[in-house]
C-alpha positions as CSV (number, residue, x, y, z in Angstrom):
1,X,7.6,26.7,22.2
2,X,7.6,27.1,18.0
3,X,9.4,25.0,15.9
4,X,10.1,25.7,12.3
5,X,9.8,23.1,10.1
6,X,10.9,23.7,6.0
7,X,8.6,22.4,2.8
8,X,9.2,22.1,-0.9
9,X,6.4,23.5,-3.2
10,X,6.3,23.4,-7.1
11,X,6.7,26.3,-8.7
12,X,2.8,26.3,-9.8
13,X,1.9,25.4,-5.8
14,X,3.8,28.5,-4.5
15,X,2.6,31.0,-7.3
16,X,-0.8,30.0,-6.2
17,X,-0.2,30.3,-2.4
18,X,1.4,34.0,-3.0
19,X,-1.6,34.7,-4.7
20,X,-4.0,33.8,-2.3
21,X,-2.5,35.3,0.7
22,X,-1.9,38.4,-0.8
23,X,-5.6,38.4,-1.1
24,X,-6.2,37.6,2.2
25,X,-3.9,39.9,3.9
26,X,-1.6,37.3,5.5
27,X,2.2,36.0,5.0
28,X,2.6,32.5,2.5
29,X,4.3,30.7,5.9
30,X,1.0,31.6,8.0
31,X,-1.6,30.7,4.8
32,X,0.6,27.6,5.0
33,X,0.8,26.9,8.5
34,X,-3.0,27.5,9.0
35,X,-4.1,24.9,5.6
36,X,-2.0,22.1,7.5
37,X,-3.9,22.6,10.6
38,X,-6.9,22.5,9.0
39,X,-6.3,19.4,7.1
40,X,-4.9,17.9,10.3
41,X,-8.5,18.9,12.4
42,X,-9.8,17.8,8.6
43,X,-8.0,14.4,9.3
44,X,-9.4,14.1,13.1
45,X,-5.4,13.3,14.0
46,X,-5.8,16.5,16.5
47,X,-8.8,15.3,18.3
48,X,-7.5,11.6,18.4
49,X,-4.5,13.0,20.0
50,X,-6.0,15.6,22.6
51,X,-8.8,12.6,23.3
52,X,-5.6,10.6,24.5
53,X,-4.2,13.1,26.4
54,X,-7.8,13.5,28.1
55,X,-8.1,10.0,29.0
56,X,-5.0,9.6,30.9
């Protein structure tokens, strides 16, 4: 199941997000959605959480 969630850029921060998926091809939601992830796997809070879920 997806859930939506809504964020608040600066100006400056969203100019440069349109810019940068236009060059890659995508939408600004899915550039978005896919930096977060990889500051979360950045972060190691998605391995610490799957590691839990392994252990029980």
């Amino acid at each position: 199941m997806s859930v939506q969630i809504r964020i608040t850029l600066s100006k400056e921060l969203d100019e440069l997000l349109g810019k940068v998926a236009k060059k890659l091809g995508k939408k600004k939601s899915m550039l978005a959605r896919e930096l977060m992830e990889q500051k979360m796997y950045d972060l190691n809070l998605i391995q610490k959480e799957l590691n839990k879920l392994v252990e029980e």
